[in-house]
N, C-alpha and C positions, 0 to 999 in steps of 0.2 A: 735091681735095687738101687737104690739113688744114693750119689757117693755122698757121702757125707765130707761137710766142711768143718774143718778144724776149726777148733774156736767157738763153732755155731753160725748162724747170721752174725751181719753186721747193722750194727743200728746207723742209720741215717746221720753225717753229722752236721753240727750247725754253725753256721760261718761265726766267727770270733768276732767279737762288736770290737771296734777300734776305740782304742783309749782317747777321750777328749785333748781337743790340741788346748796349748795351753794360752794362755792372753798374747804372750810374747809370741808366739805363731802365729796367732790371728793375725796382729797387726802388722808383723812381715807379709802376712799375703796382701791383707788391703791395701801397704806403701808398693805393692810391686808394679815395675815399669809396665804401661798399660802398653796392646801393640803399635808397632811402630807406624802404623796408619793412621789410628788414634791423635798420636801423637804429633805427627803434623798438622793435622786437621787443629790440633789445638792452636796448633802454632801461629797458624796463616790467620786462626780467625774462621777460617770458612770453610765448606765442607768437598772443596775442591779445588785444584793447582788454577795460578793461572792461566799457566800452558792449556789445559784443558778446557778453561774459562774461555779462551781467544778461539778456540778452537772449535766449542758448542756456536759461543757468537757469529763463527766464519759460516757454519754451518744454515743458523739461521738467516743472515743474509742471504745466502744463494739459494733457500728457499721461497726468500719473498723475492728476489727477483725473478725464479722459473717461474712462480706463479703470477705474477705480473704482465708477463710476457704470452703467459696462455690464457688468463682469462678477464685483462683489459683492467680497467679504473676499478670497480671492487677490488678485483687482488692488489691494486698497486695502492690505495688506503690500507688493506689488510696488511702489505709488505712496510707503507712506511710507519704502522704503528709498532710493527715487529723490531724496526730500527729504532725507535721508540723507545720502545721495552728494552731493547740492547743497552742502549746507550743509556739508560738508567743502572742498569746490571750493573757495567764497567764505571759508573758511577760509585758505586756503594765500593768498589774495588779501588776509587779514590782517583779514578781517569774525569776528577773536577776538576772547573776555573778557581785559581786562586790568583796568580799573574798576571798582567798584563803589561810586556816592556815595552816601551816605543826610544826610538833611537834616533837622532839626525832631526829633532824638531825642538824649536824652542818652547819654554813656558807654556806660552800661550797658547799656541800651538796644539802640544802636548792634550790640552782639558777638551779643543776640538774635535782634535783625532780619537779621542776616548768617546767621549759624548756619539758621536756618529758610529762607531761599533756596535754601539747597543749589546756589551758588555755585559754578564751580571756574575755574581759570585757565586760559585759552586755549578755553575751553567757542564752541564758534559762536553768534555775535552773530544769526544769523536765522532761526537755529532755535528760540529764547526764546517760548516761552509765554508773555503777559505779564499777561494774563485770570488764570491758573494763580500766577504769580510775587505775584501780588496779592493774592492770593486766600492764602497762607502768609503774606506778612508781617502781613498784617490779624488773621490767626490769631495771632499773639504776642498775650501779654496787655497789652504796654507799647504796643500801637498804636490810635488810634482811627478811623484811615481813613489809606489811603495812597494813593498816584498813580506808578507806575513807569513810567517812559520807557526807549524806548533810542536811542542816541545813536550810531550808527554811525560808524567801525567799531568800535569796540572799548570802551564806554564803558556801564553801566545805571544810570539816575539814578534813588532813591527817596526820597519826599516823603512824610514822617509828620506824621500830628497824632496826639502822643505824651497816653498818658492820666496824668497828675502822680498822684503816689503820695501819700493824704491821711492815709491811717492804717494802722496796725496791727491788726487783727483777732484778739483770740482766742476761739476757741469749740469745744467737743469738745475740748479735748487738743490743738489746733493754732493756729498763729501763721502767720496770712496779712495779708501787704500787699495795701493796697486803694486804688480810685481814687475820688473824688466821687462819683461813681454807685453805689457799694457794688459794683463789681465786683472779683474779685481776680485781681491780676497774679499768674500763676503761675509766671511766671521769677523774681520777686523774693523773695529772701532777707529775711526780714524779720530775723535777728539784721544785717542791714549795715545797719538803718534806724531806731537806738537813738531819733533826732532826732523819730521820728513819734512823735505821740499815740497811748496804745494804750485801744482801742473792746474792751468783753467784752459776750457774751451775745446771748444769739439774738436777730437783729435788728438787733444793734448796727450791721453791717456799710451795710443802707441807710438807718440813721436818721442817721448819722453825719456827712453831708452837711451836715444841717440845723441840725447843735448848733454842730458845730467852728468856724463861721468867727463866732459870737459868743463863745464861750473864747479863741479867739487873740485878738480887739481888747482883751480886758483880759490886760495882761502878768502882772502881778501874782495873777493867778488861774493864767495860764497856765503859768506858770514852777513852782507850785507843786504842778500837778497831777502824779496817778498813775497813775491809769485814769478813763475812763467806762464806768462799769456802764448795764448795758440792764436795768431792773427789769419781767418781764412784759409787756417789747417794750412800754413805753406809756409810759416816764419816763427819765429821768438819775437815778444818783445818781453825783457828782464826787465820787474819794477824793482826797487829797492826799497828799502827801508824808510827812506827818508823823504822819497817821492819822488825821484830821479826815474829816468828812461830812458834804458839804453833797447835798440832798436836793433836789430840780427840781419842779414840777408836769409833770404830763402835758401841760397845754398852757401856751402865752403863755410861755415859755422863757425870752424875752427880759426881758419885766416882771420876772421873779424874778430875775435876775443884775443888774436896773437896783437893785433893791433892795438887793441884796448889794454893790455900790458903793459903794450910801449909806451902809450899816451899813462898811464898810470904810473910807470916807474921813472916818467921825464917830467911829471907834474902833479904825479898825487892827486890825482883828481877825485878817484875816490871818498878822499879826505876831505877834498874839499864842498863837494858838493856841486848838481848844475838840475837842469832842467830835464836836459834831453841831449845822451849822442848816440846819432845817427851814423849807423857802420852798413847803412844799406848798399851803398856805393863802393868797390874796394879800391877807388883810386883817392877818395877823401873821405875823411872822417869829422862830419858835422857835429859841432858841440854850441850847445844855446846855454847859456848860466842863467842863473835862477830868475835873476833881477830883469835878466834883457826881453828888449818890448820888441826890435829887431831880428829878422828869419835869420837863422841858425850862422854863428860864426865857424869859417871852414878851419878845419887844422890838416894842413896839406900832411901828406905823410905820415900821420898819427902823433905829427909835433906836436 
């Protein structure tokens, strides 16, 4: 006989409907802190670190480089548009040109060194060549070695050892500024560098080194003068201002303008003016005045 249950059956029951949440719930759940993944992602902007960012990118390089290396000029177009792509990523990441500093150059200088970069704004910061970047400023004539950094994200530091501009050059029909070395800066305008000493004749350009910096310790000579002539690339002859010509040995340079001192500080000649003296001889010093019709009167001793 089948036991009987107390009670009877039981009827099935049915789940209890949950009472409506109220407004002020609702909108506690939609302010709630989204996950903490979410949340950076807000943060950064982008939908991954950039640790991870460096990290895909490293990845992609040493892809296009194994396949470069296995299967010749295809893969290594395919590798450098990879680097391409890279360096636009890290781009958007803000690894832009915005800076460009240059240090150790003047003014002028400065718009050279820039101009030959080939520079642009917003350009990607690690795609930069910097072997290459180097290698163009050094190419200016105003530079004597440079040192380029870059300074991520967004920043290229350059470091000149600029070459001073010593003189004016002319020769053939052309007017070129030049450095100690007799080399010539080919950016520089020599009508902007009235201030330089101006060097003529073949030659003049690397001997010029060796003269100028005993001309300028005497003012009085210096202020006076007009060119240095290069006579047969073996001598000076200094014109002056005024029309005067003093005439140098080929060598001992120095001994001959010590001379021309003495004769200037026992007679001011300078001041006064003459034709032509001659310091070619260092046991006499020939001086002609303006008016005389007669070869060169001697002043023994630089009297």
């Amino acid at each position: 006989m089948p036991a009987s249950v107390r009670g009877g059956p039981r009827k099935p029951t049915r789940p209890r409907a949950e009472a409506p949440a109220s407004p002020k719930a609702r909108s506690a759940a939609r302010n709630a802190a989204p996950p903490a993944g979410k949340l950076q992602a807000a943060r950064s902007g982008v939908g991954v670190s950039p640790r991870l960012a460096l990290t895909v990118a490293g990845g992609a390089l040493v892809v296009a480089l194994v396949a470069t290396l296995a299967t010749g000029h295809r893969a290594e177009r395919l590798g450098q548009a990879m680097v391409r792509g890279v360096d636009g990523e890290f781009a958007d990441l803000g690894f832009k040109l915005k800076t460009v500093h240059i240090e150790g150059a003047s003014p002028m200088a400065k718009a050279d060194i820039l101009n030959a970069t080939a520079l642009y704004q917003d350009q990607p910061t690690l795609g930069l060549d910097l072997a290459d970047l180097r290698t163009r400023v050094e190419g200016v004539g105003w530079v004597k070695s440079a040192k380029v950094v870059r300074l991520l994200p967004d920043t290229v530091f350059i470091s000149v050892e600029e070459r001073p501009a010593l003189a004016v050059w002319q020769h053939s029909g052309a007017m070129r500024v030049i450095d100690g070395e007799g080399r010539i800066i080919r950016e520089a305008d020599a009508a902007r560098f009235p201030q330089l000493p101006l060097v003529v004749g073949q030659g003049a350009d690397q001997a010029a080194g060796a003269i100028l910096p005993a001309v300028n310790a005497r003012p009085r000579l210096r202020d006076r003068l007009e060119a240095l002539v290069r006579v047969d690339d073996r001598r000076w002859d200094l014109r002056l201002k005024d029309g005067s010509l003093i005439q140098l040995p080929a060598i001992d340079e120095e001994s001959a303008l010590i001379q021309l001192d003495q004769l200037d500080q026992r007679q001011r000649i300078l001041d006064l003016g003459f034709a032509r003296i001659d310091l070619r001889d260092p046991e006499m010093v020939a001086v002609r005045p303006r008016d005389a019709v007669l070869p060169g009167q001697p002043v023994a001793g630089g009297a």
